[in-house]
C-alpha positions in Angstrom: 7.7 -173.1 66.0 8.3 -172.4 62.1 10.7 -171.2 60.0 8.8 -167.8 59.8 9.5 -167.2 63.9 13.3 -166.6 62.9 12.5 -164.1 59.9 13.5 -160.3 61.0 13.1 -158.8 57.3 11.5 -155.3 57.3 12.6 -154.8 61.2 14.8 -151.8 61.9 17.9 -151.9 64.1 20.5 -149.5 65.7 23.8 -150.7 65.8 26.2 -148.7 67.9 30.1 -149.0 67.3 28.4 -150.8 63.6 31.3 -150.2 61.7 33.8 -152.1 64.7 35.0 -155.5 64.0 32.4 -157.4 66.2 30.0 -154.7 65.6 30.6 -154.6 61.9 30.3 -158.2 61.5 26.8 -158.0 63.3 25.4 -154.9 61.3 26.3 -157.0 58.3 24.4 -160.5 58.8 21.1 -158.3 60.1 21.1 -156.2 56.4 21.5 -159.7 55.0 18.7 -161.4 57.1 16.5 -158.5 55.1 17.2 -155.9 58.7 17.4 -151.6 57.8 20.0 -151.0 59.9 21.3 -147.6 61.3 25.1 -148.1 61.7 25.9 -145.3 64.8 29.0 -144.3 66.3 31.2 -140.9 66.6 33.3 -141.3 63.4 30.6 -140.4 61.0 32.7 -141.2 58.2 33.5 -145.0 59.3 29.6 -144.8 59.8 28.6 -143.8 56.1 31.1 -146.1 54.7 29.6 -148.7 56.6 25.7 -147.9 55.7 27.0 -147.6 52.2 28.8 -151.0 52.4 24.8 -152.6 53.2 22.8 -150.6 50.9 25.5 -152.3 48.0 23.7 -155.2 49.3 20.8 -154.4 48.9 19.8 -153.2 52.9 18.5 -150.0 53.1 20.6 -148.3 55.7 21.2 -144.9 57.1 24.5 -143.0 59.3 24.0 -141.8 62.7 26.5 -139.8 64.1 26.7 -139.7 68.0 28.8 -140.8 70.9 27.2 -142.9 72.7 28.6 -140.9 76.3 26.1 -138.2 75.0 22.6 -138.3 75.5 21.8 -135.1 73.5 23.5 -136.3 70.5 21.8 -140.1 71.0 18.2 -138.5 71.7 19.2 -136.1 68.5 20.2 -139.8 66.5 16.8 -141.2 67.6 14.9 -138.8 66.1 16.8 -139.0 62.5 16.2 -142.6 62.7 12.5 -142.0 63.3 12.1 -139.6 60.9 13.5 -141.9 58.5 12.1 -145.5 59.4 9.8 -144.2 61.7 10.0 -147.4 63.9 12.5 -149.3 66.1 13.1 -152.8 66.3 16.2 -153.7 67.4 19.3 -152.4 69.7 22.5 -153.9 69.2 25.1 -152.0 72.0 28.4 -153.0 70.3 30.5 -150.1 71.0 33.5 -150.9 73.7 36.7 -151.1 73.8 40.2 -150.7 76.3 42.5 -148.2 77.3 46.2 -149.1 77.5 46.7 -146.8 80.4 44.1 -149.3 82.1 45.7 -152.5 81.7 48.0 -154.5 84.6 50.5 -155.4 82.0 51.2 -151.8 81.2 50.6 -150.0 84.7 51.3 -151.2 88.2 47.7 -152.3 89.5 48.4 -149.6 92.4 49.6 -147.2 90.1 46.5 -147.4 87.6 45.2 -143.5 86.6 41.4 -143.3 87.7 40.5 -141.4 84.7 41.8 -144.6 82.4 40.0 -146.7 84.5 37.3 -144.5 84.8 37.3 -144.1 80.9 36.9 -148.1 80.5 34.3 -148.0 82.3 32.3 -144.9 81.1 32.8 -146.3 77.4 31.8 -149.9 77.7 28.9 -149.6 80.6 27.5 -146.1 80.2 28.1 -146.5 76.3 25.6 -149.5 76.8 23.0 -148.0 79.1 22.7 -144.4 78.0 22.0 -146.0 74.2 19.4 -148.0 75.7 17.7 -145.8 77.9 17.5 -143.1 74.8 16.1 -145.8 72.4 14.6 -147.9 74.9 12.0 -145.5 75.2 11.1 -145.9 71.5 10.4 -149.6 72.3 8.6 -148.9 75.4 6.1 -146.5 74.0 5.6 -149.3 71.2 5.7 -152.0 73.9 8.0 -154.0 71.2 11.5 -154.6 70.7 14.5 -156.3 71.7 18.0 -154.8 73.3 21.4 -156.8 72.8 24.0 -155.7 75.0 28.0 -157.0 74.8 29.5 -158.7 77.6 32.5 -160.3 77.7 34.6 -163.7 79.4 35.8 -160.6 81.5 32.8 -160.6 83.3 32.6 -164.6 84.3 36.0 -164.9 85.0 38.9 -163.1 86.6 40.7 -162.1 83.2 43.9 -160.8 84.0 45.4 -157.3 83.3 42.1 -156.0 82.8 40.5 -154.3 85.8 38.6 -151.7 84.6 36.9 -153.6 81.4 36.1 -156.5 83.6 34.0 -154.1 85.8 32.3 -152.8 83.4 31.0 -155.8 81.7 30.2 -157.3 85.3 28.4 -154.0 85.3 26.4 -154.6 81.9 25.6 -158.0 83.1 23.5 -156.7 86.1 22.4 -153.9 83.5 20.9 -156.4 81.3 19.0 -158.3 84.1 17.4 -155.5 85.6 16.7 -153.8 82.3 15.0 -156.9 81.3 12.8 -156.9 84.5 11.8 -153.6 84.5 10.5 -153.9 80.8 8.5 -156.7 81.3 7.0 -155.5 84.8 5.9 -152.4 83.3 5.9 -152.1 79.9 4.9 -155.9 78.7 6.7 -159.1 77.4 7.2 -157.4 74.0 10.7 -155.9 75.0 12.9 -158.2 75.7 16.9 -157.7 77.1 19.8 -160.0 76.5 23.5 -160.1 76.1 26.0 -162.1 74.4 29.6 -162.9 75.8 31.6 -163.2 73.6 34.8 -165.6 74.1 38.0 -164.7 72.3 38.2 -162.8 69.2 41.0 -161.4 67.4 40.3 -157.9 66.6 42.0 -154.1 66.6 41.4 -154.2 70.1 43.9 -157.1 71.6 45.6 -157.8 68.2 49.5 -156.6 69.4 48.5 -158.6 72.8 47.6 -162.0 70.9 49.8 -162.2 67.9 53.5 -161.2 67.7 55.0 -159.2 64.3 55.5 -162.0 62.9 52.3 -163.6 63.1 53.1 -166.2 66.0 50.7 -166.2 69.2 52.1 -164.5 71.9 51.9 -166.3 75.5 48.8 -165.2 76.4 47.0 -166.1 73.1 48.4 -169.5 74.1 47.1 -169.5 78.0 43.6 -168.8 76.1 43.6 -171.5 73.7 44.9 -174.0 76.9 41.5 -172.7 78.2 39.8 -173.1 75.3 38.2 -176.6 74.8 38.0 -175.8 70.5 41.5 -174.8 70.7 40.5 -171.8 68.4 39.9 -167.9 68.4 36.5 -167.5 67.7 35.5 -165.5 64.1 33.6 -162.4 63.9 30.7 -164.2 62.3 30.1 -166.7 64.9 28.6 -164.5 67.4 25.5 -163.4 64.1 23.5 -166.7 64.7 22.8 -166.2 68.4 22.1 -162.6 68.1 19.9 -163.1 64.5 17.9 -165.4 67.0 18.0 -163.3 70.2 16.2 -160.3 68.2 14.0 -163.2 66.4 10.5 -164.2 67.6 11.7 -167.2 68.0 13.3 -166.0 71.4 9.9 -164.3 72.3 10.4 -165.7 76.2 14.0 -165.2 76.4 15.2 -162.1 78.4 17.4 -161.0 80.8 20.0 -164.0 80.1 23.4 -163.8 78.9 24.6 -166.0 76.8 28.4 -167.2 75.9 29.7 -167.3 73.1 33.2 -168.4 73.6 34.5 -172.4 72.2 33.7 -173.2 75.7 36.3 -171.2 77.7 33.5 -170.1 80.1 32.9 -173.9 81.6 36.5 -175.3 81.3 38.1 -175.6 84.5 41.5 -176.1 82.6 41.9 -179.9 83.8 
């Protein structure tokens, strides 16, 4: 293996949710491993600023406006992005996120409304598999490209107060293996499809529910670090090595794994 199997310059990627915290972080270290990258998500003006934010460094790099629920608006992204690149590369799924209603710490687990449950659900698993059914088929026809999906400790582990998330990722786990079966039975071992779980992160998403007002950790942030074996939160920037190498050709027989991400929360049995 040489240094040359990790180059991805010239390659195209989507990145949905590309302007998020994680998902910013990731569209950022592919534009600067030489990647055009199509930041997508709903807020198209998050999504320009973003693809503006990597063409100041140099990345050529385009909007796509869509929700990733949608499947008219995703098939109406891919062909903007093949009109423009006229390839595809890469898939990063990085749009996710909770819903307060959804949570154990905020609702009774009995008393839990189905449509925020349902709405955790729909967002983190659907908004993974509807993206990559839509430009999936892009890499199919090519018989070439690689699909990162987002998992989460969630999805290992019994994570309390989170029902509804912790299906869903269970849910993009299986996704991910069976994805990656079916492209390779039919379609050839060019397509490859992993996922990356991530440990804990401080982002928009669980800020108020790991760090008080006054910048302290709350008791949960501490119950996570107890569990963590590096005794940290993990940084946004951490989780670019394994995905620049997950989309490299340097990972040309890895697929259908999910990898952690996480200071080693997933294997510590807290004694």
């Amino acid at each position: 293996m040489t240094h040359s199997s990790f180059d991805l310059a010239g390659r195209v990627a989507v990145v949905t949710g590309g302007y998020g915290v994680l998902g910013g972080s990731i569209s950022t270290a592919l534009a600067e491993a030489g990647v055009k990258v199509a930041v997508l998500g709903r807020n198209r003006g998050s999504a320009e600023e973003k693809a503006a934010e990597l063409r100041a460094l140099g990345s050529e790099s385009i909007a796509l406006e869509a929700d990733v629920l949608d499947t008219d608006q995703l098939k109406t992204a891919r062909t903007k992005l093949m009109d423009a690149w006229g390839r595809l590369d890469i898939l990063v799924n990085a749009a996710g996120g909770n819903v307060s209603r959804a949570r154990t710490d905020v609702t009774p687990v009995f008393e839990i409304p189905m449509d925020a449950f349902n709405e955790v659900v729909q967002l983190n698993l659907h908004g993974s598999v509807n993206p990559s059914l839509v430009f999936g088929e892009v890499m199919a026809e090519g018989r070439r490209g690689v699909i990162i999906n987002i998992s989460s400790m969630a999805a290992l582990q019994a994570i309390s107060g989170v029902p509804g998330y912790s299906v869903a990722k269970a849910g993009i786990d299986s996704f991910t293996k069976w994805m990656a079966v079916e492209m390779a039975h039919k379609y050839g071992d060019g397509v490859r499809v992993n996922a990356i779980a991530p440990g804990f992160f401080i982002s928009t998403q669980n800020q108020s529910v790991l760090v008080k007002p006054d910048g302290s950790y709350t008791d949960r942030a501490n119950s996570v670090l107890a569990k963590t074996p590096m005794k940290r939160f993990g940084r946004p920037d951490e989780l670019n090595g394994v995905i620049q190498w997950l989309c490299s050709d340097a990972a040309s027989f890895v697929t259908g794994v999910v990898i952690p991400v996480d200071g080693g929360f997933s294997v510590f049995s807290g004694v």
